[in-house]
TORDREN-147126 format. One line per 10 residues: their letters; for each residue x, y, z of N, C-alpha, C. Coordinates in nm, 3 decimals. Last residue first. Example, Ala and Ser with C-alpha at 12.3 -4.5 7.8 and 13.67 -1.06 7.14 Angstrom:
<sites>
SA> 1.285 -0.225 0.708 1.367 -0.106 0.714 1.290 0.003 0.787; 1.319 -0.569 0.780 1.230 -0.450 0.780 1.320 -0.330 0.780
</sites>
This chain:
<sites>
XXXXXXXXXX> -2.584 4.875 -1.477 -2.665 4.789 -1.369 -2.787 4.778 -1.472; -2.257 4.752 -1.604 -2.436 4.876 -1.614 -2.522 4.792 -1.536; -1.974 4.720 -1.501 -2.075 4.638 -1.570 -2.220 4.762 -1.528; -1.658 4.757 -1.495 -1.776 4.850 -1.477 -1.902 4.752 -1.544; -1.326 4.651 -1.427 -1.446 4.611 -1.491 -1.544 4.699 -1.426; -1.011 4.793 -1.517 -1.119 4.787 -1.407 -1.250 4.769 -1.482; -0.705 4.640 -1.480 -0.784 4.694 -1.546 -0.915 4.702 -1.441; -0.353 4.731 -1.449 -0.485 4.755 -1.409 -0.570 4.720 -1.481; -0.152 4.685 -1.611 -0.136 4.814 -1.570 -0.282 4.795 -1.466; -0.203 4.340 -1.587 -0.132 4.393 -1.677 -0.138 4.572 -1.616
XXXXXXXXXX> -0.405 4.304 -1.378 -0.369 4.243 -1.503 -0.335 4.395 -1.576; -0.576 4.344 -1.135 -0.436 4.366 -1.123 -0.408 4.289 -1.249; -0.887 4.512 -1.118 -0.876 4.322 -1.106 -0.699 4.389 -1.196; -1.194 4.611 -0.973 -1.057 4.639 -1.050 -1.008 4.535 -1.002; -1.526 4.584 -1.021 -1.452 4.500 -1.019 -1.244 4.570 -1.112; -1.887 4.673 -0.989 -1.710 4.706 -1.017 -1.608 4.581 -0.970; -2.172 4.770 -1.095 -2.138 4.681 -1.043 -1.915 4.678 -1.100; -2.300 5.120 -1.119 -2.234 4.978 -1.188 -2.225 4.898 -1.074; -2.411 5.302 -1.036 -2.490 5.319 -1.159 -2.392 5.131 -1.191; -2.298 5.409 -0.754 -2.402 5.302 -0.750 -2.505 5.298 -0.870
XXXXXXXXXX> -1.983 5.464 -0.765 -2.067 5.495 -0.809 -2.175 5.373 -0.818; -1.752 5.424 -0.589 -1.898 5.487 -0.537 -1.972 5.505 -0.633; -1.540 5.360 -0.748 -1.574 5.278 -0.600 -1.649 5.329 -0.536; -1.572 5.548 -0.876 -1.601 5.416 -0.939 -1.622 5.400 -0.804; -1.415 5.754 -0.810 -1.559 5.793 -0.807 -1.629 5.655 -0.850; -1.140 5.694 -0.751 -1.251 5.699 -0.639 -1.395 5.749 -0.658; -1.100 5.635 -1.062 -1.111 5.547 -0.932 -1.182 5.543 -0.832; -1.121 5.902 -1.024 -1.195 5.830 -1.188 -1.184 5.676 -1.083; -0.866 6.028 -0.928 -1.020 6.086 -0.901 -1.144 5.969 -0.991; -0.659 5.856 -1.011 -0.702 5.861 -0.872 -0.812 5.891 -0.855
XXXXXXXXXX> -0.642 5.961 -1.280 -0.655 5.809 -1.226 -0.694 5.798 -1.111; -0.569 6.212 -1.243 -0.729 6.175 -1.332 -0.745 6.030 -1.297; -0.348 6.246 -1.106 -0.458 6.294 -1.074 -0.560 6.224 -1.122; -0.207 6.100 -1.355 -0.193 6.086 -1.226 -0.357 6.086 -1.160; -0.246 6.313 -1.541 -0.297 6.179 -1.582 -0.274 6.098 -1.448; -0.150 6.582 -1.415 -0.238 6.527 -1.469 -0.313 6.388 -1.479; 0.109 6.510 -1.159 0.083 6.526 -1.276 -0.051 6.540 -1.355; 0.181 6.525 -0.901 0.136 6.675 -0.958 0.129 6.683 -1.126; 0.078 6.339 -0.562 0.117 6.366 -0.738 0.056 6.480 -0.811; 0.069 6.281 -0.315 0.123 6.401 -0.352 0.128 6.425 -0.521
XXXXXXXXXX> 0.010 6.052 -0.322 -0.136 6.092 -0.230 -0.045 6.236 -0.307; 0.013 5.753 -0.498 0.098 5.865 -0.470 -0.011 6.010 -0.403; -0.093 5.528 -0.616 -0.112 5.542 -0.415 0.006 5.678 -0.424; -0.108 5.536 -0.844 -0.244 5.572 -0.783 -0.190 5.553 -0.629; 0.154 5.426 -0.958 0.122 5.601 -0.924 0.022 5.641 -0.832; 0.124 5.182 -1.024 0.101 5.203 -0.883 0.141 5.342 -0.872; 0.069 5.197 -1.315 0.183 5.167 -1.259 0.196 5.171 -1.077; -0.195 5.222 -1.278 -0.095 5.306 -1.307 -0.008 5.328 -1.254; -0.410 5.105 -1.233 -0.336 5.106 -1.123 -0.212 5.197 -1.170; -0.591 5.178 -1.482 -0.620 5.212 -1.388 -0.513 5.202 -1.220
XXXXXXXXXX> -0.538 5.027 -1.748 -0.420 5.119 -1.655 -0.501 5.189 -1.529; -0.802 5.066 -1.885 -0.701 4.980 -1.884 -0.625 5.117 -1.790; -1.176 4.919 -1.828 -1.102 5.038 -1.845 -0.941 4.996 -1.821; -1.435 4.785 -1.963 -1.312 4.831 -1.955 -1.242 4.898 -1.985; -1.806 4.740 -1.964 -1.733 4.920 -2.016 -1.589 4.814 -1.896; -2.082 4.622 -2.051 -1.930 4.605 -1.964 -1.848 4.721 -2.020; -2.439 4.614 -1.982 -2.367 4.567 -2.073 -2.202 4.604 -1.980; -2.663 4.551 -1.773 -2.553 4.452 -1.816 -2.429 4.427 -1.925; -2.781 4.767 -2.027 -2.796 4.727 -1.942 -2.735 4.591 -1.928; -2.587 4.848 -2.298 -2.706 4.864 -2.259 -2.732 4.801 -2.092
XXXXXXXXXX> -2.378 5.187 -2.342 -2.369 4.990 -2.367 -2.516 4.988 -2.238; -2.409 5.442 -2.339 -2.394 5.337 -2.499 -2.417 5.202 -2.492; -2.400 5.531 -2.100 -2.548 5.536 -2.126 -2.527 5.469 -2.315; -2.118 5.488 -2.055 -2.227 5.445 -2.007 -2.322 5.436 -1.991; -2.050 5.620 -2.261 -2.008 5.511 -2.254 -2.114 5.424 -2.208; -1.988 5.886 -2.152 -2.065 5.861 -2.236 -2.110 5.706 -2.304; -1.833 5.832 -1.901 -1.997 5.909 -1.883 -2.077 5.864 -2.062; -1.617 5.780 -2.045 -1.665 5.670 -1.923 -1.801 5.713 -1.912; -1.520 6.011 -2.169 -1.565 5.850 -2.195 -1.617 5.779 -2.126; -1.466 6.132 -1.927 -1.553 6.189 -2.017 -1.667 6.084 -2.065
XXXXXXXXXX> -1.255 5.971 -1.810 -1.416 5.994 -1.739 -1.513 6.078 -1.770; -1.052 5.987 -1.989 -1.153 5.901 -1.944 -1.253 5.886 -1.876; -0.867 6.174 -2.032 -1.022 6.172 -2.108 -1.097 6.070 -2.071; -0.665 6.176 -1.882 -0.708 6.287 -1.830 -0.889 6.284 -1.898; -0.536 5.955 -2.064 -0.626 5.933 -1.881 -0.699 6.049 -1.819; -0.591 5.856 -2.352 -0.586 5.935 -2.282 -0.657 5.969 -2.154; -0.703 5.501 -2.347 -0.680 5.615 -2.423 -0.596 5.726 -2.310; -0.896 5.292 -2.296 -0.745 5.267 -2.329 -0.694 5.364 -2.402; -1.157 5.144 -2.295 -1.125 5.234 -2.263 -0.945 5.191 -2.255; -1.447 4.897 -2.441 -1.271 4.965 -2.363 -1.256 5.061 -2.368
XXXXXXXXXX> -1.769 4.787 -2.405 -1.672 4.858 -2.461 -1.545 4.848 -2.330; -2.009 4.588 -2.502 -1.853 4.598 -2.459 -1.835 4.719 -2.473; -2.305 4.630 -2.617 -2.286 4.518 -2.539 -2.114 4.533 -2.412; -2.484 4.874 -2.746 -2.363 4.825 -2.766 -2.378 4.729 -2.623; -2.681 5.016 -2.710 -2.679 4.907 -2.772 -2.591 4.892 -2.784; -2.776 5.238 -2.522 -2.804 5.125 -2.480 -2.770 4.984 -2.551; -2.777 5.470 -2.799 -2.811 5.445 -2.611 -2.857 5.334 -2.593; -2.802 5.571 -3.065 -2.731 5.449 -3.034 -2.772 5.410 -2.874; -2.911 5.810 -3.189 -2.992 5.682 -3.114 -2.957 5.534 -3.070; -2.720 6.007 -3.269 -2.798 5.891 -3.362 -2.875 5.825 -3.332
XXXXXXXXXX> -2.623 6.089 -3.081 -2.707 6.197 -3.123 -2.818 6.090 -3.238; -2.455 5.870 -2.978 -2.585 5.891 -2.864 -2.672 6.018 -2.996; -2.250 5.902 -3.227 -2.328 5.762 -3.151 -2.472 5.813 -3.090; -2.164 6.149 -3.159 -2.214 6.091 -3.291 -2.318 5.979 -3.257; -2.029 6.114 -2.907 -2.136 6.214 -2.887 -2.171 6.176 -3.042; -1.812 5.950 -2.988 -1.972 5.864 -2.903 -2.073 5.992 -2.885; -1.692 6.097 -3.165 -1.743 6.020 -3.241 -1.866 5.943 -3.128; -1.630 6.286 -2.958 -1.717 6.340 -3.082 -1.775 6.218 -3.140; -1.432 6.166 -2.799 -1.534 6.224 -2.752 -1.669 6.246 -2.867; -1.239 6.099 -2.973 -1.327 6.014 -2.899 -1.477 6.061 -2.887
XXXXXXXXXX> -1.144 6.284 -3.278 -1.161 6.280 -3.132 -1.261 6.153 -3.081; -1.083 6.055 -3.526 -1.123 6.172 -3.490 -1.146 6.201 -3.281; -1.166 5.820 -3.701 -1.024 5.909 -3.677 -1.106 6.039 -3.670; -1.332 5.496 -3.671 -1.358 5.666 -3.654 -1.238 5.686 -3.620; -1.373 5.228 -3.808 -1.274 5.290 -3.758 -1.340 5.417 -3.801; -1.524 4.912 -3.776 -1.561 5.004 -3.847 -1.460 5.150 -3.737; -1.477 4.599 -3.834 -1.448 4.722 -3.765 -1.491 4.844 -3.886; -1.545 4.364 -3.945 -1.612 4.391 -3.816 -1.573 4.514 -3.763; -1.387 4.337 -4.168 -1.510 4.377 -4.240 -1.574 4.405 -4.079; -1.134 4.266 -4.077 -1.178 4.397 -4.128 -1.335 4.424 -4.127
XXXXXXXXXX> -1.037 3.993 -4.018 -1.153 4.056 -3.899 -1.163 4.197 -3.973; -0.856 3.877 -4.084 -0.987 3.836 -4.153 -1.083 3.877 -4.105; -0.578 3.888 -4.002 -0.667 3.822 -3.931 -0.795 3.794 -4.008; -0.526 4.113 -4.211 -0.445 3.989 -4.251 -0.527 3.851 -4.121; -0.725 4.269 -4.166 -0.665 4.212 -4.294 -0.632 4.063 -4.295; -0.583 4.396 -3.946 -0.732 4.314 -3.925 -0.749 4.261 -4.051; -0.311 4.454 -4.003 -0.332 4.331 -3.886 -0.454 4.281 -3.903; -0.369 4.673 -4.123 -0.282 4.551 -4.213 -0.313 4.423 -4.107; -0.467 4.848 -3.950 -0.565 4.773 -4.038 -0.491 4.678 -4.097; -0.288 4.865 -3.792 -0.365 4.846 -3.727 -0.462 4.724 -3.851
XXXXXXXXXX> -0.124 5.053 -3.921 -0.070 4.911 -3.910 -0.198 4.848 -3.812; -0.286 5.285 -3.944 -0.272 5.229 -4.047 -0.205 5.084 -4.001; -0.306 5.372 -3.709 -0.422 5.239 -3.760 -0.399 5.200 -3.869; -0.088 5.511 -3.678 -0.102 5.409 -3.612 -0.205 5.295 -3.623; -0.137 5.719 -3.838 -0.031 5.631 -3.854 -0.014 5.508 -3.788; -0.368 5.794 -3.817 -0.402 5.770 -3.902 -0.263 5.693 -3.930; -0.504 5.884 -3.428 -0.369 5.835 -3.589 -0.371 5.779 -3.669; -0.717 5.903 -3.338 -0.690 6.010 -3.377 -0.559 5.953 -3.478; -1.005 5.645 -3.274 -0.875 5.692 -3.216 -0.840 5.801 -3.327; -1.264 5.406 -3.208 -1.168 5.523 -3.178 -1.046 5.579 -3.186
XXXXXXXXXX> -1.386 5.133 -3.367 -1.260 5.171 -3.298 -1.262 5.340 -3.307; -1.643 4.936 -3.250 -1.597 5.062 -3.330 -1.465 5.118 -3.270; -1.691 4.622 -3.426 -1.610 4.665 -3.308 -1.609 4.878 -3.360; -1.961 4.342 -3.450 -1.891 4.456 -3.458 -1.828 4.532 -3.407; -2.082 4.035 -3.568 -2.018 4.135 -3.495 -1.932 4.272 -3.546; -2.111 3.829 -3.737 -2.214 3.980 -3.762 -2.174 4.077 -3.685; -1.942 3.655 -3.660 -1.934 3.661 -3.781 -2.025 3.827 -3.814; -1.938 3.736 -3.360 -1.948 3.624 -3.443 -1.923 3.684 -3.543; -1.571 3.806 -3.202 -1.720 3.813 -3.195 -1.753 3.751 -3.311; -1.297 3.756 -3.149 -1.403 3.687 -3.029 -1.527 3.685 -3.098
XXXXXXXXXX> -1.178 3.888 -3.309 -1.180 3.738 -3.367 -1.262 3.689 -3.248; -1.198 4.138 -3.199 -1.284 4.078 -3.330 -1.276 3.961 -3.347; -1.001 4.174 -3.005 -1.184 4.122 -2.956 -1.291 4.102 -3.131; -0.810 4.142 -3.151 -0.831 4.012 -3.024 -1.010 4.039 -2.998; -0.852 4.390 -3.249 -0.809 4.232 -3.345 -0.843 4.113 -3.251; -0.818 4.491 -3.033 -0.925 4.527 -3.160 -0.925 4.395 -3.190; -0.582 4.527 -2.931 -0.724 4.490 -2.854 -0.802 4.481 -2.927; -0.383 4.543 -3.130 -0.374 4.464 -3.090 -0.524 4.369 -3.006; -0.369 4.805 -3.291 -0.490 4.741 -3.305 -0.466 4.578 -3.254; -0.272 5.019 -3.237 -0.200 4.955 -3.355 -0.257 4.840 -3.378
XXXXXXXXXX> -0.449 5.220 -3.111 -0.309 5.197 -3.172 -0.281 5.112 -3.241; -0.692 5.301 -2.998 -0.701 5.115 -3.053 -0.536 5.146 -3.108; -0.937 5.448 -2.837 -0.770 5.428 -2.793 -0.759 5.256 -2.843; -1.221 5.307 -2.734 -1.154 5.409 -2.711 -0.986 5.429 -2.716; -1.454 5.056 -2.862 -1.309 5.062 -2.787 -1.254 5.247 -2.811; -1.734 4.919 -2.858 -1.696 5.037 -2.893 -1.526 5.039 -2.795; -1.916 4.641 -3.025 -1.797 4.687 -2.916 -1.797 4.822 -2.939; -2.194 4.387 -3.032 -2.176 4.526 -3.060 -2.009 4.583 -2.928; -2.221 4.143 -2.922 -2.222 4.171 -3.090 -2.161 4.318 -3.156; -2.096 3.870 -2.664 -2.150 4.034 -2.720 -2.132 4.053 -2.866
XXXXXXXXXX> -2.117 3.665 -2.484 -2.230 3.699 -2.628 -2.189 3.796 -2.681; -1.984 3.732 -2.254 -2.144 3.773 -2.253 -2.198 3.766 -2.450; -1.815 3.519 -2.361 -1.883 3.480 -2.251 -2.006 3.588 -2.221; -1.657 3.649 -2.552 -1.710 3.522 -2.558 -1.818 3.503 -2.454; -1.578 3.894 -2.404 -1.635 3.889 -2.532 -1.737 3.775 -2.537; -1.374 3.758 -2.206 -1.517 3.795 -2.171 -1.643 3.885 -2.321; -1.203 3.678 -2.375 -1.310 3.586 -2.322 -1.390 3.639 -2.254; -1.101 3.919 -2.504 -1.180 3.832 -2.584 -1.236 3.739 -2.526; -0.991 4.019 -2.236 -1.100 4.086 -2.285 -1.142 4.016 -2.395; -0.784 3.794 -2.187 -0.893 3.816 -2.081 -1.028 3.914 -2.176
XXXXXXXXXX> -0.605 3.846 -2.433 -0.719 3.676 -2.403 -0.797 3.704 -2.289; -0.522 4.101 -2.383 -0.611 4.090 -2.500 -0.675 3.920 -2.470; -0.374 4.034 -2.146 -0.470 4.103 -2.121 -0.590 4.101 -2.258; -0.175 3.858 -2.235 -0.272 3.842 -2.120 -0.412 3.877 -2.121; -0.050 4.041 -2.394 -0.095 3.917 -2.441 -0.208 3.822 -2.363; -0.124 4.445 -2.245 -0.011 4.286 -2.253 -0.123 4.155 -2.319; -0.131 4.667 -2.523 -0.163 4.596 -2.404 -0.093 4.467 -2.378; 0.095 4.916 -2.598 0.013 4.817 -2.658 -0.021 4.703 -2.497; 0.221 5.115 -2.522 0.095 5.134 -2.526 0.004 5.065 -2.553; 0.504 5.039 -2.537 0.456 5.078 -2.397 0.314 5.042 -2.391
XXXXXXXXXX> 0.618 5.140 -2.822 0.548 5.014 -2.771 0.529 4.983 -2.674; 0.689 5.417 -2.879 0.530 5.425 -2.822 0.489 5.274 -2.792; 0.883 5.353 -3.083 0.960 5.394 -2.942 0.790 5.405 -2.863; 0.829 5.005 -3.206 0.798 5.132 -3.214 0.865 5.191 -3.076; 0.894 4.722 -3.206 0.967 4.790 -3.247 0.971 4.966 -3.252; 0.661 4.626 -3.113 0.765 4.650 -3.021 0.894 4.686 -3.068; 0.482 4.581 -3.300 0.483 4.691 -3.247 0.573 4.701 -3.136; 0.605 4.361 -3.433 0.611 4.467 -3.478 0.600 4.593 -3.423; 0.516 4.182 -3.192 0.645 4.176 -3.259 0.694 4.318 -3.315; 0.262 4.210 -3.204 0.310 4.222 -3.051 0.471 4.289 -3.110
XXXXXXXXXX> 0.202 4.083 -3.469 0.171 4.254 -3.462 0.259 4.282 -3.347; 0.268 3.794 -3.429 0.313 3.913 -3.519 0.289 4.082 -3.470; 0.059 3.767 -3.251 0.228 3.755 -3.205 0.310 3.836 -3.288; -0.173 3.759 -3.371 -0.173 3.890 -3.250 0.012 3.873 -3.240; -0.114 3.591 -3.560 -0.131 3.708 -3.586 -0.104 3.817 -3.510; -0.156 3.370 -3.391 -0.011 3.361 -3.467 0.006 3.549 -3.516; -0.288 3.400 -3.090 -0.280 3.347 -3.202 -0.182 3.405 -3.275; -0.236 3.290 -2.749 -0.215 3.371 -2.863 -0.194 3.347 -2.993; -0.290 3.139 -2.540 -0.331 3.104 -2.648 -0.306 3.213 -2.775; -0.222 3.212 -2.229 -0.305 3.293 -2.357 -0.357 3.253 -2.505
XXXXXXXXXX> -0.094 3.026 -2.080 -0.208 3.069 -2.048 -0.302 3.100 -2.174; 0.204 2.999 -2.157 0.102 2.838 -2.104 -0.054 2.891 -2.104; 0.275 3.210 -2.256 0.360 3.071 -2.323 0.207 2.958 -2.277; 0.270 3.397 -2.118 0.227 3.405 -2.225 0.226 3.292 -2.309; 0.344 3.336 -1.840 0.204 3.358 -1.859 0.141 3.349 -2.046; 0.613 3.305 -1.930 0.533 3.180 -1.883 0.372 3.208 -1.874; 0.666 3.586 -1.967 0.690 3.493 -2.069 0.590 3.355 -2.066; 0.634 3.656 -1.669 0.544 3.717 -1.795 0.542 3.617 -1.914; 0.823 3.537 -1.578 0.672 3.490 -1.534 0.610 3.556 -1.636; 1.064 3.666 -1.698 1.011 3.527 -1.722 0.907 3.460 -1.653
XXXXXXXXXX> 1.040 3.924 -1.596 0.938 3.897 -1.733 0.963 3.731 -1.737; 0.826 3.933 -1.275 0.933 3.908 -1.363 0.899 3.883 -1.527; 0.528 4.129 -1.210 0.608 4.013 -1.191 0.732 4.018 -1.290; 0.484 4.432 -1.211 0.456 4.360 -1.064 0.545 4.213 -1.058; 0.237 4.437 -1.423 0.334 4.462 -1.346 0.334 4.408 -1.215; 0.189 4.201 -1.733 0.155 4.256 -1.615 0.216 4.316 -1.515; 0.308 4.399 -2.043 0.289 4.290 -1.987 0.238 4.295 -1.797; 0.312 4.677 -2.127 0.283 4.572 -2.227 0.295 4.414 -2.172; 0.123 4.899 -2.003 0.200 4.821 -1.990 0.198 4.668 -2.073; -0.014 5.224 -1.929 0.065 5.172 -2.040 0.154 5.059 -1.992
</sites>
């Protein structure tokens, strides 16, 4: 959970956001709004939504599945990446939190590309694979509950097709991950979900220090 990258000052943060991101007028609004919430921790940094819409841009992709969309900052940024036939499926369990989610894809012009499941994660990609979805989705994120991510991550990875990109957010967590003694949960689950990436010979990997972490998984 970090709403800008850690590690630097916020007036380097500011300057990242000011000269780099291009943030459009919409995503600034919502950033705005949702930093009024006491949960605005959870929204990703400005950075980080122009890194995952250009790599949108750059493999083509048509089909998303995102895990964990709150208030729909990553959503909105990777809908206005995809074309006009594109599509994003959002995940998530609050019906309070997508509700400002959807006023944002509205008011961006990106509704008609999402299609929103409220309901466990897990259930809605076990929906997916029971349907014959395997292999067609192009993107997905991960940005949910850490203890559930390597659920997601397994199912995920038989959703997006070959070459396709599964991100994952907060993986450095907060730099918790070098705590060799940690007795929390979501701790734990970061560390073990890490060291099974940096062996698993089903992807090609790449954790890359933006914003909490993120870690690229591409399908071999």
């Amino acid at each position: 959970m970090a709403n800008k990258t850690i590690g630097i000052s916020d007036e380097l943060a500011a300057y990242v956001v000011h000269v780099g991101t291009r943030e459009p007028a919409v995503l600034a609004r919502l950033r705005a709004e949702t930093a009024a919430l006491p949960q605005h921790g959870m929204q990703i940094a400005p950075e980080q939504g122009a890194f995952l819409a250009l790599l949108v841009k750059l493999m083509e992709a048509r089909r998303c599945i995102e895990v964990g969309t709150f208030t729909g900052y990553s959503s909105t940024a990777v809908a206005l990446a995809l074309p006009e036939d594109g599509q994003i499926v959002c995940c998530d369990i609050s019906e309070e939190w997508t509700a400002l989610a959807g006023k944002y894809w509205n008011e961006a012009g990106v509704a008609g590309k999402i299609d929103l499941r409220i309901a466990p994660a897990n259930e809605t990609l076990d929906q997916l694979l029971a349907a014959g979805e395997e292999d067609s989705f192009d993107f997905a994120f991960i940005d949910a509950d850490k203890a559930g991510y390597d659920g997601y991550y397994e199912r995920l990875l038989r959703l997006v097709r070959p070459g396709g990109l599964i991100a994952l957010d907060n993986t450095l967590w907060d730099g918790k991950v070098l705590q060799q003694d940690a007795d929390d949960k979501d701790t734990r689950a970061i560390q073990a979900l890490n060291a099974k990436l940096a062996q698993d010979d089903r992807i090609t990997l790449c954790l890359l220090p933006i914003a909490d972490g993120v870690t690229l998984a591409r399908r071999r």
